[in-house]
C-alpha positions in Angstrom: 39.6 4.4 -57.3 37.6 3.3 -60.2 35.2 0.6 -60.5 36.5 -2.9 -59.7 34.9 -6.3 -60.3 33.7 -8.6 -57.4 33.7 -5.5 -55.1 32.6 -6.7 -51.5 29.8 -4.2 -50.3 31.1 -2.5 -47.2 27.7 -2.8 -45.5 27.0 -6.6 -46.2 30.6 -6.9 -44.3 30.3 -4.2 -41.5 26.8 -6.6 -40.8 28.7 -9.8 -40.3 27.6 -10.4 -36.7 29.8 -12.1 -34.3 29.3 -14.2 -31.5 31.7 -14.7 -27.9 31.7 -16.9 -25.0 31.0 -14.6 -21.7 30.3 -18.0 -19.3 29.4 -21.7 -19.1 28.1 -23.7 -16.4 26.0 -26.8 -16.0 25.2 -27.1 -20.0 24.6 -23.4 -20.9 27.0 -21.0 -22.5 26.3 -17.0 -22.0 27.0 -15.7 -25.0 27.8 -12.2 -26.3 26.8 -11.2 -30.0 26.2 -8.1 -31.9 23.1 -9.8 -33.6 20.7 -6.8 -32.5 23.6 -4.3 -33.7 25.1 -4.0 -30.1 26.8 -6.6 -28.0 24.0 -8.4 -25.8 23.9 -11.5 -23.5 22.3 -14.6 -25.1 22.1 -18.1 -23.8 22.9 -21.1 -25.9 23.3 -25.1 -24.6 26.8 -26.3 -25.0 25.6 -28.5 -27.8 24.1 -25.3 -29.8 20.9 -24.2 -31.5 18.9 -21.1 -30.9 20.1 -18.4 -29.6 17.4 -17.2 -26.6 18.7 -13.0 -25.8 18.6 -12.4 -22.4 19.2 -8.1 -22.7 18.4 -5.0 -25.1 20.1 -2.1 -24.0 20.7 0.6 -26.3 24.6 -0.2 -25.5 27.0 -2.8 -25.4 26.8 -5.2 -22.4 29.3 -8.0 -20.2 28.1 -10.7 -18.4 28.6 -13.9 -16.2 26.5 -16.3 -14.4 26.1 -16.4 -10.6 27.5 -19.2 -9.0 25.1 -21.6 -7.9 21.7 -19.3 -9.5 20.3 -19.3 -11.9 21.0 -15.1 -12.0 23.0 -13.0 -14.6 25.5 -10.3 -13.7 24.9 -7.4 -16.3 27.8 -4.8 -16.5 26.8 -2.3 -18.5 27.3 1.5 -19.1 25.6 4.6 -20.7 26.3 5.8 -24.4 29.4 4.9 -24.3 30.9 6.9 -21.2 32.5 3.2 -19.5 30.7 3.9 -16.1 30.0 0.5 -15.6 27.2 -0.1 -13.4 26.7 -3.8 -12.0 23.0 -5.5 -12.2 21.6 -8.8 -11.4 19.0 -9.8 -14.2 16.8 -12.9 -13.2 13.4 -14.5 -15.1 13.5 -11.2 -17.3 13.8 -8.8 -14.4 17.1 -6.2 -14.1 17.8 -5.3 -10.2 20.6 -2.9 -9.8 23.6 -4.4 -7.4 26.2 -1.9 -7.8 25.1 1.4 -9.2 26.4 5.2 -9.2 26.4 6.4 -12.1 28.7 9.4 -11.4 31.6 6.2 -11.2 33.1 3.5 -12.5 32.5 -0.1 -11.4 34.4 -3.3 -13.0 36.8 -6.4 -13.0 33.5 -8.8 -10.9 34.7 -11.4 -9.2 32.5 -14.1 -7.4 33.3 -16.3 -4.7 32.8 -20.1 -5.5 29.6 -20.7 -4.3 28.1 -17.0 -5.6 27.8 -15.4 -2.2 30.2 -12.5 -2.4 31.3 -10.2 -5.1 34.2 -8.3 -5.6 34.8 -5.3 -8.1 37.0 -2.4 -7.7 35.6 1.1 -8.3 37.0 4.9 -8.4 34.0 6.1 -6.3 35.9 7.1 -3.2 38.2 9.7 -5.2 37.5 9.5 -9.1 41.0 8.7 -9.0 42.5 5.5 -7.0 40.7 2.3 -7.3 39.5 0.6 -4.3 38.9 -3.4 -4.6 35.3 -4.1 -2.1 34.3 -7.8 -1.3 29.5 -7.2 -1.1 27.7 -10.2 0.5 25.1 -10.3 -2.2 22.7 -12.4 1.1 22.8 -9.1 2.8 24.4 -6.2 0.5 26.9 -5.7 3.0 30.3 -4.8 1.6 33.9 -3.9 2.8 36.9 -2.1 1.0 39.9 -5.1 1.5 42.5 -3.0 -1.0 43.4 0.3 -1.4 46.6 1.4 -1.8 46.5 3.9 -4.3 46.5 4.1 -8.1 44.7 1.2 -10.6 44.1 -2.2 -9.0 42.0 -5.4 -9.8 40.6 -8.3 -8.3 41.6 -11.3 -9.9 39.7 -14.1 -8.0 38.9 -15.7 -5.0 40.9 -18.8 -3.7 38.7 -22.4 -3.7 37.7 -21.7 -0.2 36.6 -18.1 -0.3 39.5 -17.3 2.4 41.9 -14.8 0.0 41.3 -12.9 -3.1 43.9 -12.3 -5.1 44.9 -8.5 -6.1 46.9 -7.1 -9.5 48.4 -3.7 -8.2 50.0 -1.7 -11.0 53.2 -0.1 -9.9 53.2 2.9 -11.9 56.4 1.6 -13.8 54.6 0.4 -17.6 53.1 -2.9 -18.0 54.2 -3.4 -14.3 52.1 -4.6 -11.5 52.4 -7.3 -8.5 50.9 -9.8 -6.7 48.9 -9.2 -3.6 47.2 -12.2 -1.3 44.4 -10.5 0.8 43.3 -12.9 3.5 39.8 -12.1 4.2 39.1 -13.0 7.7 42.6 -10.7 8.6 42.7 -8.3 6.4 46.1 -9.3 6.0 47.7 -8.2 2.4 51.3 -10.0 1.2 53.1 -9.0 -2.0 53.9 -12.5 -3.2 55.8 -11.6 -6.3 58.6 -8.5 -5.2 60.8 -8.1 -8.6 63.0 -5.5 -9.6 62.5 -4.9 -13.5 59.0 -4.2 -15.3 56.9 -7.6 -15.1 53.3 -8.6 -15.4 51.8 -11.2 -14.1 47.6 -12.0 -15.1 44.8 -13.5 -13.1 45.7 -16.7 -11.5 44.3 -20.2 -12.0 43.9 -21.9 -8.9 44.2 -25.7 -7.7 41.1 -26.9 -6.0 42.5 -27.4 -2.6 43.8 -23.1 -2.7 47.2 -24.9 -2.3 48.9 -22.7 -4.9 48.2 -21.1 -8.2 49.0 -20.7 -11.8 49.7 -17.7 -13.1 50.9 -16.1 -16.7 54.0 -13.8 -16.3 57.0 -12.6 -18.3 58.8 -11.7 -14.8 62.5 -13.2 -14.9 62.1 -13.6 -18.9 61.4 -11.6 -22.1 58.2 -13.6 -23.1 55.3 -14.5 -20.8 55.3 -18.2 -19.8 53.4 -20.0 -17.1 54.2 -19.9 -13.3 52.9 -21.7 -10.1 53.0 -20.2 -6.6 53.0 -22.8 -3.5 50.9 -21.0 -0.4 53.0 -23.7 1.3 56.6 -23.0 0.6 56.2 -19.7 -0.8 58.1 -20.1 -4.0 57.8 -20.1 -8.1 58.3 -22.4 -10.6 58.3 -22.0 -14.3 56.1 -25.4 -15.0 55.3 -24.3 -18.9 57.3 -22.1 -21.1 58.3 -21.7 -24.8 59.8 -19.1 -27.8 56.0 -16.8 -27.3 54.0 -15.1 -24.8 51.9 -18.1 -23.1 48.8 -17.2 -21.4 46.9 -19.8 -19.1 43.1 -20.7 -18.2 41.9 -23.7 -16.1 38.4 -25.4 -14.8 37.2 -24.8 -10.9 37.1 -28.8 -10.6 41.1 -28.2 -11.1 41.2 -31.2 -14.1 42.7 -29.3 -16.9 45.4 -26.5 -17.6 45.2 -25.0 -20.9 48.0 -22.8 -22.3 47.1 -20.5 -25.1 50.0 -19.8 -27.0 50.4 -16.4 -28.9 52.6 -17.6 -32.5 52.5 -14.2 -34.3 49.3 -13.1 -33.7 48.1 -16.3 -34.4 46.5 -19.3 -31.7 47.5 -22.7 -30.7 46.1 -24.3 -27.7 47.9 -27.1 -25.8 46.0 -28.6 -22.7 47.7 -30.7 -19.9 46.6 -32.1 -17.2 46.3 -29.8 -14.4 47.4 -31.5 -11.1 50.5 -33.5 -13.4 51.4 -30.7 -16.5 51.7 -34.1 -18.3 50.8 -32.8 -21.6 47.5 -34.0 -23.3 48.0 -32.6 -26.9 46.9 -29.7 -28.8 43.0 -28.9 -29.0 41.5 -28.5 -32.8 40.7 -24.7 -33.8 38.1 -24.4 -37.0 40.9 -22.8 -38.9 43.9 -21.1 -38.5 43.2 -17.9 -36.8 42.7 -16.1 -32.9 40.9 -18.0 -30.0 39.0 -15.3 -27.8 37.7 -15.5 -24.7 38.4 -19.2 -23.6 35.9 -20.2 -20.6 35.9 -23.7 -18.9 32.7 -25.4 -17.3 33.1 -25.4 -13.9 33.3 -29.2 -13.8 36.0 -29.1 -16.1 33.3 -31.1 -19.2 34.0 -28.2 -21.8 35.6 -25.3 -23.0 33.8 -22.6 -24.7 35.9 -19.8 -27.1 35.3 -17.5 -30.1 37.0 -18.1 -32.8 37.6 -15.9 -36.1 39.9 -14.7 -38.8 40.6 -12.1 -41.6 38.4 -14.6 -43.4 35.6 -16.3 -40.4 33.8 -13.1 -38.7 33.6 -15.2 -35.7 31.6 -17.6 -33.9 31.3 -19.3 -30.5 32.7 -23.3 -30.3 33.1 -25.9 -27.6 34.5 -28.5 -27.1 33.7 -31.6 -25.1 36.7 -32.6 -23.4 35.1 -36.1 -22.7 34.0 -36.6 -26.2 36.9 -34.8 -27.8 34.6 -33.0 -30.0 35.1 -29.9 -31.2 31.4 -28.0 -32.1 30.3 -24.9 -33.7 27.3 -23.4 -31.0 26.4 -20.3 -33.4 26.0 -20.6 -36.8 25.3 -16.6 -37.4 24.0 -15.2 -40.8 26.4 -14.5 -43.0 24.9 -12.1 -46.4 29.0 -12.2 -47.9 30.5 -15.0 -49.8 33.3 -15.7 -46.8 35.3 -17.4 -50.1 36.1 -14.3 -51.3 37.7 -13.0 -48.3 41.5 -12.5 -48.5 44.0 -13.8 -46.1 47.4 -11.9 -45.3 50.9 -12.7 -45.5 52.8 -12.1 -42.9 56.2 -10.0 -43.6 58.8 -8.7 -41.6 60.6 -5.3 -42.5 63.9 -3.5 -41.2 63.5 -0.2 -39.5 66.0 2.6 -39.7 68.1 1.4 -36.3 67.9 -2.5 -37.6 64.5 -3.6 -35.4 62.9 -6.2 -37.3 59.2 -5.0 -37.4 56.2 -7.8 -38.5 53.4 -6.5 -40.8 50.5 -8.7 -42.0 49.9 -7.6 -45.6 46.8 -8.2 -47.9 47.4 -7.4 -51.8 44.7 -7.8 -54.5 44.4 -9.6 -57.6 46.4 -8.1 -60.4 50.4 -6.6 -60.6 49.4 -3.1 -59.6 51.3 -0.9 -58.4 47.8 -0.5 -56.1 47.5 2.2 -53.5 48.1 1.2 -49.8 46.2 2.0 -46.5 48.6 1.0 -42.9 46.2 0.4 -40.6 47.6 1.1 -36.8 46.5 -0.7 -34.2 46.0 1.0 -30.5 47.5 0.6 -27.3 50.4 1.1 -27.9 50.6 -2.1 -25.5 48.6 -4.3 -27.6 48.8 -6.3 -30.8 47.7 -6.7 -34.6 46.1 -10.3 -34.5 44.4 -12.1 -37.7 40.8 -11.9 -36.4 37.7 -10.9 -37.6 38.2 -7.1 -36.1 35.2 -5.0 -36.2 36.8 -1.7 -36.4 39.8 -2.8 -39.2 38.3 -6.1 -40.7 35.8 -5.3 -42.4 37.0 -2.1 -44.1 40.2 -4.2 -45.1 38.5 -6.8 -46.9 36.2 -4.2 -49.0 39.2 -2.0 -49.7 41.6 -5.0 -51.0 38.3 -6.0 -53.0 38.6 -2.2 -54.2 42.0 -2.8 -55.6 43.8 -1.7 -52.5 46.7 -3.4 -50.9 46.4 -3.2 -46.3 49.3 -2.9 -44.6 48.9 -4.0 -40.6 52.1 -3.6 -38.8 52.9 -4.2 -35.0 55.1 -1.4 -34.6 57.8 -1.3 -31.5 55.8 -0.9 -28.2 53.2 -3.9 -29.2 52.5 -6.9 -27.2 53.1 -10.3 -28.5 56.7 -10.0 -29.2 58.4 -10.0 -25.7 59.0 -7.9 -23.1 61.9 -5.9 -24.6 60.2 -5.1 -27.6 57.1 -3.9 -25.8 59.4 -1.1 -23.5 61.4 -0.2 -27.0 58.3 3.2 -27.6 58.2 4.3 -23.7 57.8 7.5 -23.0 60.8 9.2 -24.6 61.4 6.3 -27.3 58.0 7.3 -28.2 58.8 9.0 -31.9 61.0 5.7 -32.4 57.7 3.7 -33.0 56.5 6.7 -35.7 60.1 5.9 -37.1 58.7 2.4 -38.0 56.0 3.6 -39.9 58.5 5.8 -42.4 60.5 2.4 -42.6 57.6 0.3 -43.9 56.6 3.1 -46.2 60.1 2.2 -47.8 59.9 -1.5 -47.7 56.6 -1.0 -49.4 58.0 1.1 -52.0 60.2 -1.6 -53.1 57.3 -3.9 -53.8 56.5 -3.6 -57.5 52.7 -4.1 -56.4 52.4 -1.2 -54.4 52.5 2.6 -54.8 53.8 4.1 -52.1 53.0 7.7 -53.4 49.2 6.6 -52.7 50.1 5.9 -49.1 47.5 6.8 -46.2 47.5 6.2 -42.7 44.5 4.8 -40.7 44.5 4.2 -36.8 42.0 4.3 -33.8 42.8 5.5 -30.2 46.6 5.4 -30.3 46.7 4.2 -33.5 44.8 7.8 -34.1 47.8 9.4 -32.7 49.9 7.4 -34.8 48.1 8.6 -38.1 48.5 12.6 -36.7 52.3 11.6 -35.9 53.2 10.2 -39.4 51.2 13.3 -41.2 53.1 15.4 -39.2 56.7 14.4 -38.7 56.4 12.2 -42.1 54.5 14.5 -44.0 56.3 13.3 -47.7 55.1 10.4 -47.1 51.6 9.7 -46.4 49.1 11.1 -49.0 46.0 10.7 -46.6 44.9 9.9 -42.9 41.8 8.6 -41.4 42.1 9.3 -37.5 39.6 8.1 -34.6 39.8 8.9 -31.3 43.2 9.9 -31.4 45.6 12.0 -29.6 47.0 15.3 -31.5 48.3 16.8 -28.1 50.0 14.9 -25.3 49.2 17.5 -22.6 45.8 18.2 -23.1 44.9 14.8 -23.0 46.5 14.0 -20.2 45.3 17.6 -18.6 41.6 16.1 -19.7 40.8 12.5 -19.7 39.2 11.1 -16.7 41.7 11.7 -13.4 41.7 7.7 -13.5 42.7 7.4 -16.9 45.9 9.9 -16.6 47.4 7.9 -13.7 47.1 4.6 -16.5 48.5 6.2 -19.0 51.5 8.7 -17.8 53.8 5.3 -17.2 53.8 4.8 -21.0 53.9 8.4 -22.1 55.9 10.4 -19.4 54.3 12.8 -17.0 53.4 16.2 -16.8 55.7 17.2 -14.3 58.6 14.9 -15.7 58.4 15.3 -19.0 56.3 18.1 -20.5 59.2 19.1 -22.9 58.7 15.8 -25.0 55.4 15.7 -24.6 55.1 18.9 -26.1 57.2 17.9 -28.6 56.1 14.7 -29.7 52.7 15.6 -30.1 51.2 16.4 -33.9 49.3 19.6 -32.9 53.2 20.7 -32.2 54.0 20.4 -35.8 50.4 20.9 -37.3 52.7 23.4 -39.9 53.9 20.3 -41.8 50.7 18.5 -42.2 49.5 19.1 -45.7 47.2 15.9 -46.2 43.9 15.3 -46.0 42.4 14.0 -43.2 39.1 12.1 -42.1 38.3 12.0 -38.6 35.8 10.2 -36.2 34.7 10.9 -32.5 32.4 9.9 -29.5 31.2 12.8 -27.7 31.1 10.8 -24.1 34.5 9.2 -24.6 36.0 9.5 -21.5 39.8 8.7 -22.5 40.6 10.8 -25.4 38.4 13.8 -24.7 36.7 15.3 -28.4 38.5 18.5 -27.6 41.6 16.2 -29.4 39.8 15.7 -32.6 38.3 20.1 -32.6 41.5 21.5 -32.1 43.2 19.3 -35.0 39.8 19.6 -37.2 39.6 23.4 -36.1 43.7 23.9 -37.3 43.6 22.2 -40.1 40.3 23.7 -41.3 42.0 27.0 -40.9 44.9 26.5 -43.1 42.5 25.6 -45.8 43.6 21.3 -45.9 40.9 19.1 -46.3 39.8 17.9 -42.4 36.4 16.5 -42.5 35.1 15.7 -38.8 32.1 13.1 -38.1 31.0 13.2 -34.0 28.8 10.3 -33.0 26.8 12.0 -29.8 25.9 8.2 -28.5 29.8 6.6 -28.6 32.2 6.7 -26.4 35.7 5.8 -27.3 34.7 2.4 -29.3 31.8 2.3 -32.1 29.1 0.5 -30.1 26.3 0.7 -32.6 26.4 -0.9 -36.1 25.0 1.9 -37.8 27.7 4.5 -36.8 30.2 2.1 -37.8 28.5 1.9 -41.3 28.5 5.6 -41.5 32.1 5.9 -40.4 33.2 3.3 -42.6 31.2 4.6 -45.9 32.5 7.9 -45.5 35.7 6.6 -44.9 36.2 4.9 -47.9 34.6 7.5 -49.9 36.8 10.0 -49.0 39.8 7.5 -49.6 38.5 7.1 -52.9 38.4 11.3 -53.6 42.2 11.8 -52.3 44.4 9.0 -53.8 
């Protein structure tokens, strides 16, 4: 590409610094932002001002307050390798709670009044996931749930007497519903269904008379459920067209339901012990709520909020007052104004699936070169938020003079059930299919080129980018590939034992289905790619092992096409650290700029 006026510098936009919710209680909101270039725990007051930062870790960091202390829970891991360790961090001083760093420790959990703690860890085999309940008064701890494979702890009941366990069934995006009674040891499956459901954490009423709960079980979209202890039944008590997910205050006063409309969020909040409805809550814009927290009291509700044109920023609002407020107010070097927003399209693929893709074009009649930017997954979603890994390069490429393509191919989330299961394991090269079928609905835009087509993805979006060079290779003109998969076997051979058993309901097993997941993967048909290719790694990720990213870079390398490889030693699977995404991102677009 040439020079361009009003070019947005990629740094000034890789530095916009965002800012998330992580917990509120009693007038102080934990906050997570990336202001020292990693994602640390701050604390603000509900009613904003400075920003006081609690950690400095060398990596990204979670947190949550301790019931009923004034102590932090840290989770935190090492360069990127997602063995989360579990601390306690009070007056300035870290004490380790949960730590083996050989392991993985997640999904915390507190009891109401702060005196237990559950997590679930892979310590016993690497493998299975065992849920334990530790008494932080004497660091005593129990396993209450193991029954093999991945399992969380999704909260304790009111009066401390049951925790609530998600059990995935090893079917995709498929898990029940377990009551553990603690005194007992007594487990139930509440929730026995015959086709793939999921169901998230539940919302409990005050009394642990019954629960809310987010499910598409019974129906294509999710919609909100409540479980009587009592009677031992469900009722659908809110539903609608989209996916429906729910949140709700300790005190048991409000029910909000966050409502998934293409990508984009409206909240509605009722009451909580009536469902009479109370109206929708005001957002700053139009856009994607994040992280939606309630005061314990039920006084506020805390939530990021950002979109392809607001990098994001951590709100409340006083549900006394009715007053929505804006608690960080984060530097921002770019003129937001000259962000662009997308329009949301819908295309037809080759069998007739209608497929939605969110496309930015710049200023001008073009025809402009395209990048389709994949998301990951697959069971996930393209939403309009400020996206650190896609955001930022999308607004300085369309200020380049490139149109950005973001499509939610078959297999995302957001769209129903049935839409989701339409890539599973052997429909897998259907979802590729969709990519060749916007490649032709973008050719018949006068605006775009589609012979200066390239592919970028992360993760399984990576894989994606690999797939379309390979099985699409008339197509696509250029990739840019992190973290992905080029070879179904050996990453499922080689990520961690934990992370196989996740992902062999979604992409078929080694014993089952070795045939198509030889031939599905790109290293398979590494003959036809002819592109060039830019490629990113973390050498501790522990899902899609580097050894993906060599052999395709080794390959390629051989046959003389352009493969250039950049391995961050510090990362993981996600860019962390600000300054390898600048690096990524520069040399990204540079080498975009050399091959199209």
């Amino acid at each position: 590409m040439g020079a361009v006026a009003d070019v947005i510098d990629l740094r000034a936009l890789l530095e916009l610094r965002t800012a998330a919710p992580a917990d509120l209680d009693e007038g102080s909101v934990l906050v997570r932002s990336d202001v020292p270039g990693t994602m640390q725990l701050f604390r603000a007051t509900v009613r904003g001002g400075e920003l006081e930062q609690l950690t400095d870790f060398p990596d990204p960091v979670e947190g949550m307050f301790v019931p009923g202390t004034q102590r932090i829970l840290v989770a935190h891991d090492e360069a990127g390798n997602e063995h989360t360790q579990l601390s306690l961090l009070e007056d300035g001083h870290l004490e380790p709670l949960v730590d083996d760093p050989d392991f993985v420790h997640r999904e915390p959990h507190f009891s109401p009044d702060g005196s237990l703690l559950a997590y679930v860890t892979n310590r016993d085999n690497g493998v299975d996931w065992v849920v334990y309940v530790r008494s932080l008064r004497d660091r005593r701890e129990r396993a209450i749930f193991a029954r093999g494979g991945v399992c969380i702890p999704a909260g304790f009941s009111p009066d401390a007497s049951m925790v609530v366990e998600l059990h995935d069934t090893g079917r995709p995006s498929d898990n029940d519903v377990y009551l553990v009674d603690l005194a007992t040891g007594d487990m139930e499956n509440i929730a026995p269904h015959e086709e793939e459901s999921w169901f998230d954490e539940p919302v409990w009423r005050p009394d642990s008379s019954s629960f809310f709960v987010a499910t598409n079980e019974g129906r294509d979209t999710k919609a909100i459920k409540r479980y009587d202890l009592g009677t031992r039944s469900w009722d659908v008590v809110v539903e609608g067209d989209w996916d429906i997910d729910c949140h709700g205050d300790d005190a048991g006063r409000w029910l909000l339901a966050h409502v998934n409309e293409g990508g984009y969020s409206r909240l509605e909040l009722r009451d909580a012990a009536t469902l009479e409805r109370m109206g929708e809550l005001p957002l700053p814009g139009r856009g994607v709520v994040e992280e939606p927290v309630f005061a314990r009291d039920g006084s506020a509700l805390a939530f990021k909020f950002s979109s392809p044109v607001d990098p994001g920023d951590t709100w409340t609002y006083d549900l006394e007052r009715q007053e929505l407020r804006r608690i960080t107010e984060l530097p921002r070097p770019v003129d937001l104004a000259k962000l662009r927003e997308p329009e949301l399209h819908r295309f037809e693929s080759f069998d007739g699936e209608s497929i939605p893709v969110f496309l930015w074009e710049p200023d001008g009649d073009g025809p402009f070169p395209v990048v389709v930017t994949v998301h990951g997954g697959p069971e996930s979603q393209y939403k309009p938020a400020f996206l650190p890994s896609f955001t930022p390069f999308t607004q300085h490429l369309v200020s380049r003079g490139y149109a950005v393509a973001a499509p939610n191919v078959r297999g995302s989330t957001g769209y129903g059930k049935r839409y989701e299961h339409l890539d599973d394991v052997r429909l897998r090269l259907d979802s590729v299919r969709d990519l060749g079928a916007l490649h032709d609905w973008l050719g018949t835009r006068s605006t775009i080129d589609a012979s200066r087509a390239a592919l970028y993805g992360r993760s399984y979006g990576g894989y994606m980018v690999l797939a379309g060079l390979a099985f699409q290779p008339g197509r696509w003109a250029a990739g840019i590939e992190c973290v992905g998969i080029s070879n179904f076997v050996t990453f499922l051979e080689n990520t961690a034992p934990w992370r196989r058993a996740v992902r062999e309901p979604e992409y078929g097993t080694l014993e089952h289905d070795r045939d198509f997941l030889v031939e599905a993967s790109p290293i398979t048909h590494i003959d036809r790619i002819r592109a060039p290719l830019f490629i990113q790694h973390g050498a501790n990720d522990p899902r899609v092992p580097l050894e993906e990213t060599e052999q395709i870079h080794r390959v390629l390398t051989e046959k003389g096409i352009r493969c250039e490889l950049l391995v961050h030693e510090d990362e993981g699977h996600a860019i962390g650290k600000l300054e390898n995404r600048v690096e990524t991102f520069e040399r990204a677009a540079a080498f975009l700029d050399e091959v199209l």
